[in-house]
Residue, then its C-alpha position, 0 to 999 in steps of 0.5 A: x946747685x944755685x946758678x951763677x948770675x951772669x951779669x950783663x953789659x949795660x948801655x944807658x941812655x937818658x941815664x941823667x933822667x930820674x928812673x935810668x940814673x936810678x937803675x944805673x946807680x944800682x947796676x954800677x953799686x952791684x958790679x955791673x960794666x956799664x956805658x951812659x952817653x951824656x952831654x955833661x958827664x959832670x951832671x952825671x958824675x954828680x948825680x950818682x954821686x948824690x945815690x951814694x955811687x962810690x967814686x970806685x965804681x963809677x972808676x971801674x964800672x962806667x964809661x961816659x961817652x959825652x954827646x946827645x942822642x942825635x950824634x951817631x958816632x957817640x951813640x954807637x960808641x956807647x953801644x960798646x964796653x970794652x970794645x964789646x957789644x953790650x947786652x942790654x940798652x936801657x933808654x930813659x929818653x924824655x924831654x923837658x916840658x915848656x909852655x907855650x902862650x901860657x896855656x899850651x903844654x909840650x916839650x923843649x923837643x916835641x920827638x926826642x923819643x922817636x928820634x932817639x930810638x932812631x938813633x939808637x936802632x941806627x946804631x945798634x944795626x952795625x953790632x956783631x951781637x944783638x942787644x935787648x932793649x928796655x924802654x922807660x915809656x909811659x902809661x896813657x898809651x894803651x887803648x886799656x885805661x890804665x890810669x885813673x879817671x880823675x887823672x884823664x884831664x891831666x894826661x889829655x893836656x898836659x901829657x898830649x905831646x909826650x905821650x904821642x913821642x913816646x907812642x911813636x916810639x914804641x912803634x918804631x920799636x915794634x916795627x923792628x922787632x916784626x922784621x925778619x930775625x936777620x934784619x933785627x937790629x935788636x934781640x927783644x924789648x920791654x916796654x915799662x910803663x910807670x904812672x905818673x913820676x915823682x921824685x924822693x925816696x921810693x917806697x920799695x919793690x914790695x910796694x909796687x904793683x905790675x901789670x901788662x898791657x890787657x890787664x894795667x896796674x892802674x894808680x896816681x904815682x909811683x917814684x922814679x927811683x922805684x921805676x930804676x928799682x924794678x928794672x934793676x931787679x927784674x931785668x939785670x939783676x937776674x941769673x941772665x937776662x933770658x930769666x926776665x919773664x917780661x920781654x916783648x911785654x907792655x908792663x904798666x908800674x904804679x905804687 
């Protein structure tokens, strides 16, 4: 006998970020109940409407709490659909990148990640059920080369602040999940690591090459909705989210 999927609830966060809005797109178009926190929930709107959402299932199956990562009270409302802890948070936190004296590359908000995984840990604390946790980081993090020579250049300037973000972040999240199981504020977590990003049309799951911290899949690029597609399919789009064969895992994603 097949078994029946149990979807999960699903709270986003970063959900106007390319590879998040992606995965939300498909969760709301397959049924999922989903939460987004946004600071212009009309760019939202927007936005999904742009990847085809309908206007019925954004209706039946997103609710948009607006405010910013650093507001508590939003973040932990979003923590919620239909006054129930969610299953699972999928964080596409990033900021914007800014120039400094021309040359100098950082961001609008050189700790968003870190702040914001605060934030949400913060908030998830006080949930009567744990949530798992899916974070959209970045290779160029693991003490593995996992991107390509030629690329190194790019990453050691362009790429230095973020990447230093998003490397507290995940340590901040590991440090959680060391903790006793009765002081965890979450349930397990997955790190996704994609290449370097681009937009337009992805080339599909098949295309996709997977790897892990000890052993990275090591390429140029790979499409933001590509990066949504492979957790949709790979996290919610299982029978449960226990058949995830990848929790407490480093996956690097390249095209």
């Amino acid at each position: 006998m097949q078994q029946q999927q149990q979807l999960p609830t699903v709270a986003f966060f970063g959900a106007t970020g390319g590879c998040a809005n992606a995965c939300l797109a498909l969760a709301l178009q397959a049924g999922v109940h989903c939460s987004a926190l946004a600071r212009t929930p009309s760019k939202l709107h927007n936005l999904l409407q742009q990847l085809n959402v309908s206007e019925s299932a954004i209706a039946n199956y997103l609710t948009v709490t607006e405010g910013d990562i650093y507001d508590h009270q939003a973040v932990q409302k979003t923590l919620y659909v239909d006054g129930r802890p969610v299953d699972l948070i999928i964080s596409g936190l990033g900021g914007k990148p800014r120039f400094e004296y021309g040359l100098k590359a950082t961001l609008d908000n050189p700790t968003i990640c870190q702040d914001g995984i605060q934030t949400i840990i913060s908030a998830a604390r006080s949930c009567p059920r744990k949530p798992r946790i899916v974070i959209i980081s970045t290779t160029g993090l693991s003490d593995t080369r996992d991107v390509p020579l030629m690329m190194l250049p790019l990453y050691h300037w362009l790429l230095k602040v973020p990447h230093a973000d998003k490397k507290v972040m995940e340590d901040l999240v590991v440090a959680e999940m060391q903790k006793p199981e009765e002081e965890r504020a979450i349930d397990g977590f997955l790190f996704v690591r994609p290449s370097l990003l681009l937009n337009g049309d992805g080339d599909g799951l098949s295309k996709i090459r997977i790897g892990t911290d000890e052993n990275p899949a090591v390429g140029y690029c790979i499409s933001r909705r590509d990066v949504g597609l492979w957790i949709f399919e790979r996290v919610i789009h299982q029978a449960s989210l226990a058949d995830c064969q990848y929790w407490g895992q480093k996956v690097s994603l390249t095209a």
